[in-house]
C-alpha positions in Angstrom: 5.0 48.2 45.3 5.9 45.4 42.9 8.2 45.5 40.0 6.5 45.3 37.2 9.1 43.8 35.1 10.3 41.1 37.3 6.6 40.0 37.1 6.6 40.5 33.4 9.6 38.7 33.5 8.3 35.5 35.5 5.4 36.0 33.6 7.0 35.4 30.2 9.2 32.1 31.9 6.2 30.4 32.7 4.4 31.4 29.1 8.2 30.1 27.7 8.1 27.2 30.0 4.5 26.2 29.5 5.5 26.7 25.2 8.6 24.3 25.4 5.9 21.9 27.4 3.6 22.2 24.3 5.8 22.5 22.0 7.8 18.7 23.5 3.9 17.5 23.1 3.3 18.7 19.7 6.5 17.0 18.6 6.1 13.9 20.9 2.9 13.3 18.9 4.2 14.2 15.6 7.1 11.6 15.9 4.5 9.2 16.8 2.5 10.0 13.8 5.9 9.3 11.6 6.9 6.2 13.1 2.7 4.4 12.6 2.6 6.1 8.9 5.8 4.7 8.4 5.1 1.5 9.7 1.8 1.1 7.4 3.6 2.2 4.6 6.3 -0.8 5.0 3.2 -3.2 5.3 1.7 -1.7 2.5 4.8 -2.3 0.2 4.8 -5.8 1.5 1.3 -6.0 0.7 2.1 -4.6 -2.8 4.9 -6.9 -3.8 2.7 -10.2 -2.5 -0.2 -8.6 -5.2 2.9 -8.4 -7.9 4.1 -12.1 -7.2 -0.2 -12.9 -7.4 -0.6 -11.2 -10.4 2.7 -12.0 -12.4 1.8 -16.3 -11.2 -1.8 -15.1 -13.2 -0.7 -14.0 -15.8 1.5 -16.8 -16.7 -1.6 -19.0 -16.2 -3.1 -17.2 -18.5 -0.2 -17.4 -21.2 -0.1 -20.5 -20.7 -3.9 -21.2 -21.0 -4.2 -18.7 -24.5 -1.8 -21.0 -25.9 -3.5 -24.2 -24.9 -6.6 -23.0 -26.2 -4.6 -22.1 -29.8 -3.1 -24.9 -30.2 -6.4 -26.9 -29.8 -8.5 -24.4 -31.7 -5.7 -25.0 -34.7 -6.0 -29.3 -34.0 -9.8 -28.9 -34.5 -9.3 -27.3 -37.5 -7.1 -29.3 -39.3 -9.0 -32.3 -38.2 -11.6 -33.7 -40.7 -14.9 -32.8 -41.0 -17.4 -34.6 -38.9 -20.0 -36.1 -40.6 -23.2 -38.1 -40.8 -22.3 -42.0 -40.3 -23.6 -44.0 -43.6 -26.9 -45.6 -41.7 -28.7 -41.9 -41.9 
């Protein structure tokens, strides 16, 4: 006759042992997951502050463009009229 707890027992060691196993898995591939996600992330943010640097240099094309184009749009007005040479 067999004893019905010790097979319950060895039972439940190898359900334990074959959990820990799963369980070391499930973690071994979360801990993976964390360390790729975190590795985009710090490639994004490098990614990010390059776009910054891109968009701050364009902008201050930009400002520095508008007030080209003021200054010559206020020249051309204070310049004379053009007109029609004598000979027409």
């Amino acid at each position: 006759m067999v004893d019905s707890r010790a097979f319950k027992l060895k039972e439940g060691r190898e359900r334990e042992v074959d959990m820990t196993s799963e369980t070391e898995k499930r973690i071994i591939a979360l801990e993976e997951t964390i360390a790729h996600q975190a590795k985009t992330i710090e490639e994004l943010s490098d990614q990010l502050t390059e776009q910054w640097k891109v968009v701050e240099q364009t902008r201050a094309k930009l400002d520095r463009l508008t007030e080209r184009f003021l200054s010559l749009e206020e020249q051309s007005l204070d310049a004379p009229a053009i007109t029609r040479p004598p000979h027409y």
